[in-house]
DODREN-418689 format. One record per residue (C-alpha): y, z, x; residue number from 1. Coordinates in pm, 1 decimal, m for minus. Layout:
BEGIN
ATOM;Y;Z;X;NUM
...
***
This chain:
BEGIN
ATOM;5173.0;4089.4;m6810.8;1
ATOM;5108.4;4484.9;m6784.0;2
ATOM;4947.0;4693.9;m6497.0;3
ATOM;4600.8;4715.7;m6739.9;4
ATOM;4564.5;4371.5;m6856.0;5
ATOM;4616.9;4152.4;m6504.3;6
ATOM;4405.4;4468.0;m6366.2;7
ATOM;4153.9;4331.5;m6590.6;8
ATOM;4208.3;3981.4;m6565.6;9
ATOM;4170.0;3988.6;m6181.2;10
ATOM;3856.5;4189.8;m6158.2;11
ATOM;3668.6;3950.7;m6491.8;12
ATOM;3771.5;3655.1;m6217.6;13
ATOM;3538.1;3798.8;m5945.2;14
ATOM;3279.0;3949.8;m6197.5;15
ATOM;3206.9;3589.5;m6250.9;16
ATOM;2918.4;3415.2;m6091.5;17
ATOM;3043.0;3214.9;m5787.5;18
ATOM;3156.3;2897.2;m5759.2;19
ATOM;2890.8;2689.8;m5640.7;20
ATOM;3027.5;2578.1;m5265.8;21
ATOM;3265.8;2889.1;m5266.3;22
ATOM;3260.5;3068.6;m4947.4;23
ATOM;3325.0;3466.6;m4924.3;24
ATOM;3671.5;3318.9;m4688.6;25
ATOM;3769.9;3187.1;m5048.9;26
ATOM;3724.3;3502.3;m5187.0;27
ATOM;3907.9;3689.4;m4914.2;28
ATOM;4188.9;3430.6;m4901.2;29
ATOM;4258.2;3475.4;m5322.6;30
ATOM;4224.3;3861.3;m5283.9;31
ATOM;4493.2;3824.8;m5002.6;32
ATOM;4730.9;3549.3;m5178.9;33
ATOM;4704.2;3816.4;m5512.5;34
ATOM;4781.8;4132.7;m5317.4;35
ATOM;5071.6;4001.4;m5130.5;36
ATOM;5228.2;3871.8;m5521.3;37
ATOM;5499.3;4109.8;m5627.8;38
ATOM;5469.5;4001.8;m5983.1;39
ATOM;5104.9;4097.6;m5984.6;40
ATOM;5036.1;4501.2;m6011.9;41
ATOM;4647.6;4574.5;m5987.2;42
ATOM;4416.1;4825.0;m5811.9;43
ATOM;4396.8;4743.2;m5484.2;44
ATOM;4134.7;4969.8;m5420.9;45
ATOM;3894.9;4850.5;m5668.5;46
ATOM;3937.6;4484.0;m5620.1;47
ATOM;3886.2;4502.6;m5243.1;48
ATOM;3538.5;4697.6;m5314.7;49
ATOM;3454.5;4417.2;m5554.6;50
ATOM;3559.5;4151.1;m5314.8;51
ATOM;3399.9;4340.6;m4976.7;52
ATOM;3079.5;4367.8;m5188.8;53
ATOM;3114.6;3966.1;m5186.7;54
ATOM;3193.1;3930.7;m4831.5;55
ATOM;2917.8;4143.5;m4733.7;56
ATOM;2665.3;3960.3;m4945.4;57
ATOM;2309.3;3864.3;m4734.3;58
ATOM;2328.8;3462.9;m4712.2;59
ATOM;2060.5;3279.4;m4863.9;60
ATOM;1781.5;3251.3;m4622.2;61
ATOM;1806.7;2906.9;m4387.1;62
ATOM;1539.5;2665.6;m4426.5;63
ATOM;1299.4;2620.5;m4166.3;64
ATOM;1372.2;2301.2;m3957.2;65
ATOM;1020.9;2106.1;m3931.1;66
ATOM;1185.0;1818.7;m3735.9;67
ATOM;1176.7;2063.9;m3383.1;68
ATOM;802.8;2078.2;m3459.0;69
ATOM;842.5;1692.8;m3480.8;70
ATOM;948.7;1601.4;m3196.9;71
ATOM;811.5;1841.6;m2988.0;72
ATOM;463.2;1719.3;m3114.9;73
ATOM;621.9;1323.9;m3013.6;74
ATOM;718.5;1458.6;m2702.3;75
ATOM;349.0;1542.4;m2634.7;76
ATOM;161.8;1263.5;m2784.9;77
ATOM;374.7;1035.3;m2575.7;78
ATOM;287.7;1214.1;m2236.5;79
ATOM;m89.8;1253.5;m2318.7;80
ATOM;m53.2;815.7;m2404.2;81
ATOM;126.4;807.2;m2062.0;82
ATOM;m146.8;1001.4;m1914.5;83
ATOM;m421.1;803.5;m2050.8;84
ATOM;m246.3;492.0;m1959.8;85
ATOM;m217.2;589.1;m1623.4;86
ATOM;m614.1;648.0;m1578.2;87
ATOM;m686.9;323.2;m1739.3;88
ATOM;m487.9;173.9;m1471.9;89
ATOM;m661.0;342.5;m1211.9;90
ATOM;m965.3;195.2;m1310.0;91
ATOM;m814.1;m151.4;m1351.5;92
ATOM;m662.4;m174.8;m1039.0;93
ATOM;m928.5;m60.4;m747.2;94
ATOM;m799.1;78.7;m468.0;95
ATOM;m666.8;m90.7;m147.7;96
ATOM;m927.0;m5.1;175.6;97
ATOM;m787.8;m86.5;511.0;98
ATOM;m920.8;m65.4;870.8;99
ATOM;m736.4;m49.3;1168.3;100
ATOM;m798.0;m83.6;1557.0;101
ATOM;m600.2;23.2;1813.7;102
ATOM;m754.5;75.2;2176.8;103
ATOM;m1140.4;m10.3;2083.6;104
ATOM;m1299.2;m220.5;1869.2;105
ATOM;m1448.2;m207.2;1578.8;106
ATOM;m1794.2;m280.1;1424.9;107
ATOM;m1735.4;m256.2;1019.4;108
ATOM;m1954.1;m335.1;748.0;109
ATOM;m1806.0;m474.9;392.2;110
ATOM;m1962.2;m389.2;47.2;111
ATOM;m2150.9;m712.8;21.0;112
ATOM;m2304.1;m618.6;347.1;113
ATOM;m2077.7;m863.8;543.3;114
ATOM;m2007.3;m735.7;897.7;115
ATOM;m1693.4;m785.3;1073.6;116
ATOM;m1622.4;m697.0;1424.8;117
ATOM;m1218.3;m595.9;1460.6;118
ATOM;m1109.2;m640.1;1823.9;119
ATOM;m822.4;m376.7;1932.5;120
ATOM;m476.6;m398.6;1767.0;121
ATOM;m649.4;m567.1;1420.6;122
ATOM;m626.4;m490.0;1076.9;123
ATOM;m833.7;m540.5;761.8;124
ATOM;m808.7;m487.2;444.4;125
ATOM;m946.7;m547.5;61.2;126
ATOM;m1027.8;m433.0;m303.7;127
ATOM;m1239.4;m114.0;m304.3;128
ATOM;m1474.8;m289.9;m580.1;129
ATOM;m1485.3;m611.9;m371.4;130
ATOM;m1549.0;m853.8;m627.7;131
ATOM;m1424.3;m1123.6;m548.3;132
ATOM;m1490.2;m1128.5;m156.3;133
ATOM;m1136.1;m1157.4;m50.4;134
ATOM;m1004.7;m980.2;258.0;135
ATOM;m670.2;m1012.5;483.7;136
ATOM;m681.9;m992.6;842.7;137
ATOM;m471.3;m993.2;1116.9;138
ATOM;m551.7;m945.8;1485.6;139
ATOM;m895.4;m1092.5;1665.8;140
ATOM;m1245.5;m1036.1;1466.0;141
ATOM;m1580.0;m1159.3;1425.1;142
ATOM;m1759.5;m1254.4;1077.9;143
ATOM;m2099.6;m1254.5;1023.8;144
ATOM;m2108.7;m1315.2;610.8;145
ATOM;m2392.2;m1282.4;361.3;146
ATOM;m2444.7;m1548.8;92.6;147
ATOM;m2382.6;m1425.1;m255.3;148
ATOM;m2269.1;m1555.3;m565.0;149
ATOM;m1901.0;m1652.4;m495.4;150
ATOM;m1778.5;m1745.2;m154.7;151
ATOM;m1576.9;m1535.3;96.2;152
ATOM;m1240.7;m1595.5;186.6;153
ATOM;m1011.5;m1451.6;470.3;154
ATOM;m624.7;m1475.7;434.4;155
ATOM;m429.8;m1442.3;663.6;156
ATOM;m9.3;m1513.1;611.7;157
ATOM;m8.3;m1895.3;502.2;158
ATOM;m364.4;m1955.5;627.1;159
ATOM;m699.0;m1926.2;426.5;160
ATOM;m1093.4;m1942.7;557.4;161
ATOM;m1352.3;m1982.1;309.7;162
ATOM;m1714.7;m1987.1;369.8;163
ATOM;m2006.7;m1874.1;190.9;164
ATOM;m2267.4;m1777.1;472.8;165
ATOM;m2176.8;m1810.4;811.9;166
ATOM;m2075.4;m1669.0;1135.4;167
ATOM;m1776.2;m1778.1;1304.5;168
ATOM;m1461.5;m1571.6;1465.2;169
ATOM;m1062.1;m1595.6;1395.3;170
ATOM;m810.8;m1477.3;1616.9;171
ATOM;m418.3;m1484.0;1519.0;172
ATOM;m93.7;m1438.4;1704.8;173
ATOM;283.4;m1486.2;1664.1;174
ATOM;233.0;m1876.2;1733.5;175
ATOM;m119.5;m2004.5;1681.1;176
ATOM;m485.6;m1953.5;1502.8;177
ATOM;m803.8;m2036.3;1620.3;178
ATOM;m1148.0;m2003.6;1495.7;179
ATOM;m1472.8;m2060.4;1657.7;180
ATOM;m1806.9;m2148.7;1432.4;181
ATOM;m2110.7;m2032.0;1552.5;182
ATOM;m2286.7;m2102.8;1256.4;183
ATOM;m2217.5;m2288.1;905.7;184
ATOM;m1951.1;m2472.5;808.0;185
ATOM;m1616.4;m2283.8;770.1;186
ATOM;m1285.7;m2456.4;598.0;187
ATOM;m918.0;m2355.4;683.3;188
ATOM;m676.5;m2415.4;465.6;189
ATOM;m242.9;m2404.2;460.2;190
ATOM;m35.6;m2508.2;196.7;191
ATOM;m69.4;m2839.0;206.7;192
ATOM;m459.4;m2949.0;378.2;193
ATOM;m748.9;m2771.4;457.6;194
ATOM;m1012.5;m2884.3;757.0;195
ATOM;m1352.0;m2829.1;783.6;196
ATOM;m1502.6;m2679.0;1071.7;197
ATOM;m1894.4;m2715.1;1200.9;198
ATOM;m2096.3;m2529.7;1424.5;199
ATOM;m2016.5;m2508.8;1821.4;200
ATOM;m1622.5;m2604.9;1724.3;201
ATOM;m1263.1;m2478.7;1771.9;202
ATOM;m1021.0;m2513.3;1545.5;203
ATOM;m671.7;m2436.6;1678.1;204
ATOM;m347.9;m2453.8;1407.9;205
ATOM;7.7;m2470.9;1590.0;206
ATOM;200.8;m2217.8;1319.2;207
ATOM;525.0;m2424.5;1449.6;208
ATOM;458.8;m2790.4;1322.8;209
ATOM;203.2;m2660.7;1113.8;210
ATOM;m104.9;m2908.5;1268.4;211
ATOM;m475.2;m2845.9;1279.0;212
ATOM;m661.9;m2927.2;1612.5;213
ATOM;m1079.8;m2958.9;1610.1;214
ATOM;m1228.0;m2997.8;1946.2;215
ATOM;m1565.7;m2896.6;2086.0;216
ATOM;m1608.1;m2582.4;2234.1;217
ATOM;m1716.8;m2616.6;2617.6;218
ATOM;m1619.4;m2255.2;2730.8;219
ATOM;m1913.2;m2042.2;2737.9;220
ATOM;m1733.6;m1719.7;2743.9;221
ATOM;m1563.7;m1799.1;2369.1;222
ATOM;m1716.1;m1479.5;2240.6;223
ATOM;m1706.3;m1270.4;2569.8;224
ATOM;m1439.2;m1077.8;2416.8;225
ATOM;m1679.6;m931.5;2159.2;226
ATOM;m2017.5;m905.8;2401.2;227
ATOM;m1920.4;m843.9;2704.5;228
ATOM;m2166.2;m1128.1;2830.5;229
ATOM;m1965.3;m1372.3;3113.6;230
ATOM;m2051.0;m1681.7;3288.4;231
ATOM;m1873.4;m1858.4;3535.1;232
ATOM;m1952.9;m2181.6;3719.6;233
ATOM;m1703.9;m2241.7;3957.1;234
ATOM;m1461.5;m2119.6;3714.3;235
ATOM;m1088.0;m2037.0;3893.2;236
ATOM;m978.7;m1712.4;3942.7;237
ATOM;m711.5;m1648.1;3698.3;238
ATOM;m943.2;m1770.8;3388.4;239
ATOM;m1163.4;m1529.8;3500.8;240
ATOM;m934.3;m1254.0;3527.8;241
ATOM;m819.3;m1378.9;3159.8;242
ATOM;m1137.9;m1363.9;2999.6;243
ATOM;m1227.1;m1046.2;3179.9;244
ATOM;m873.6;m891.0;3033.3;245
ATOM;m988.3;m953.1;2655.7;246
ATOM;m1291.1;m748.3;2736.7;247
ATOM;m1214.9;m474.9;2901.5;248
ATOM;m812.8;m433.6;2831.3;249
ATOM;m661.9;m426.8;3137.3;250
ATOM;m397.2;m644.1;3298.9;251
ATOM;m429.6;m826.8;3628.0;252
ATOM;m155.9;m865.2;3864.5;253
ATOM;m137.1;m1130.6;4093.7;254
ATOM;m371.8;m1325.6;3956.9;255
ATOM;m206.0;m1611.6;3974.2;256
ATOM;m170.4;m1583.2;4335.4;257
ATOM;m549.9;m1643.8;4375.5;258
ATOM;m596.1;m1912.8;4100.3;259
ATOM;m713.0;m2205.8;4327.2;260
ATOM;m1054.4;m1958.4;4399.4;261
ATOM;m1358.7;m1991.6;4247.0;262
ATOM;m1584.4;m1788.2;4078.6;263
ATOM;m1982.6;m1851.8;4045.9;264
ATOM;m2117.4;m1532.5;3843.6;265
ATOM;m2256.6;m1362.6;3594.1;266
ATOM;m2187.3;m1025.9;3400.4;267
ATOM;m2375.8;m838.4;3077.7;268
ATOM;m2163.2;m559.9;2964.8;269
ATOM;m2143.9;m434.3;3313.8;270
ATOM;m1853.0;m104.5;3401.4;271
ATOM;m1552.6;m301.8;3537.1;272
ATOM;m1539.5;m127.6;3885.7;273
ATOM;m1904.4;m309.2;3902.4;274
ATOM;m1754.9;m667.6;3811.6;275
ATOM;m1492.0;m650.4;4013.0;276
ATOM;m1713.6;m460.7;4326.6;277
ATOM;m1886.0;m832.0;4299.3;278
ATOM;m1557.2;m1032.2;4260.6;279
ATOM;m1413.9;m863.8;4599.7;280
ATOM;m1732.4;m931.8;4768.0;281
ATOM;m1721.0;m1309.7;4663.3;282
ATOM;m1361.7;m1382.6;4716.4;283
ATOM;m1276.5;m1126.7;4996.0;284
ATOM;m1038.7;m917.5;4807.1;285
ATOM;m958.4;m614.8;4715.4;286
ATOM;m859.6;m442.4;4368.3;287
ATOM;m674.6;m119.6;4275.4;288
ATOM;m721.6;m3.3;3938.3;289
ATOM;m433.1;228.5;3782.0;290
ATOM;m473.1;318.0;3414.8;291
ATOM;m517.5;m20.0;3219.8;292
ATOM;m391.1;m251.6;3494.1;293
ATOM;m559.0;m405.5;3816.3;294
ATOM;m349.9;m489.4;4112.3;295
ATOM;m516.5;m805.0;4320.4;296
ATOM;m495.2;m726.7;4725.8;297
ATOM;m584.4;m969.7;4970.4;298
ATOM;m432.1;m1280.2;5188.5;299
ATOM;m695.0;m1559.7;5130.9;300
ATOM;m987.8;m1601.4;4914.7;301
ATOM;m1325.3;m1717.9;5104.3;302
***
């Protein structure tokens, strides 16, 4: 084949429209593999303009990629769902409300107008919305409950008290419950019985063996704790000191020392150094106060 005619025959080849799926590497790697053939004679020169002209070529433009917008817009519908689920939940599930003691009590009153009085060291707590008239407590309170359309239930670990109007008080520690009814009937309930309770009686649950006790309430100081209001008839020394220690939270030393003494008085709400001013002058003793405890001083009670 002469100079002129594979001259030609090489350039026709890349005057023709390209193969569809040809790449301008193709085109460099056949202008390369004809170059480098010493059989072939052709214008370098020339070819490599028509095959730079190739390689240089603007690619078609891309297409724009609409999935990105896709999932970007997923991306946000699924936060603003997440969003929206989250406020529906707020408004299905109230909020918790709890109230706490520590060194005074409390006076509280509940959404149905319920009052509860929270001794020191107690906790309540309940649904914001209160619909259903359930609270937990722990500690020592005092419930005076409204009637309304559903009754009112306290619950407190593995015990329950229902009512539906009444006025009674609960107290709870490690070991035992008890509950005093002042007025109505209240019922306390475990996992396995319940008990009703009427006015003027105590009902005392050993958490141990898991028994109820109902007796009648002949201590008049049962509520003393709450207002402040004592009487004592002949009443020894150390359950005075006791009932005086709910009240005013202090601790009495000694007490025991001087438990065979008795006590005939009364007290309304009175500042302790007054109370025990009278008990001194009754008994013959003498009391120190320092802080929250009160150290008993004397030989012999009169």
């Amino acid at each position: 084949m002469t100079y002129r005619n594979m001259n030609r025959s090489w350039l026709e080849k890349y005057d023709q429209p390209q193969t569809p799926g040809k790449t301008p590497k193709d085109e460099f790697d056949a202008f390369i593999e004809l170059s480098s053939d010493p059989t072939v004679v052709f214008d370098e020169d020339k070819a490599w303009d028509r095959v730079s002209s190739r390689l240089s070529m603007t690619p078609a433009k891309k297409r724009f990629d609409y999935s990105i917008i896709l999932k970007v817009a997923a991306v946000v519908v699924l936060a603003a769902f997440t969003f929206l689920l989250y406020q529906v939940s707020l408004t299905d599930n109230p909020q918790l409300v709890e109230v706490t003691t520590t060194d005074a009590p409390l006076n509280y009153t509940l959404p149905d107008g319920s009052t509860v009085y929270l001794d020191a060291n107690s906790t309540l707590s309940f649904q914001e919305d209160f619909n259903e008239r359930i609270v937990t407590f722990d500690g020592r309170g005092f419930y005076d409950v409204v009637k309304g359309g559903s009754t009112f239930t306290i619950q407190m670990h593995d015990l329950s008290v229902t009512v539906l109007g009444t006025s009674f008080s609960v107290e709870t520690s490690d070991n035992q419950f008890r509950s005093f009814v002042k007025e109505g009937l209240v019922q306390v309930s475990d996992t396995h019985s319940s008990r009703m309770v009427k006015p003027g009686e105590i009902l005392t649950y050993q958490k141990s063996d898991k028994k109820f006790a109902i007796a009648a309430n002949d201590n008049p100081n049962i509520l003393a704790w709450k207002t402040g209001k004592f009487i004592f008839k002949n009443t020894p020394f150390d359950e005075v000191t006791d009932n005086l220690e709910k009240y005013y939270k202090v601790n009495f030393r000694n007490a025991h020392q001087f438990k065979g003494c008795l006590v005939t008085a009364e007290f309304d709400q009175q500042d302790l150094t007054e109370v025990l001013a009278v008990l001194g002058e009754i008994l013959n003793l003498e009391f120190k106060i320092s802080q929250t405890e009160v150290k008993t001083l004397g030989k012999v009670c009169k």
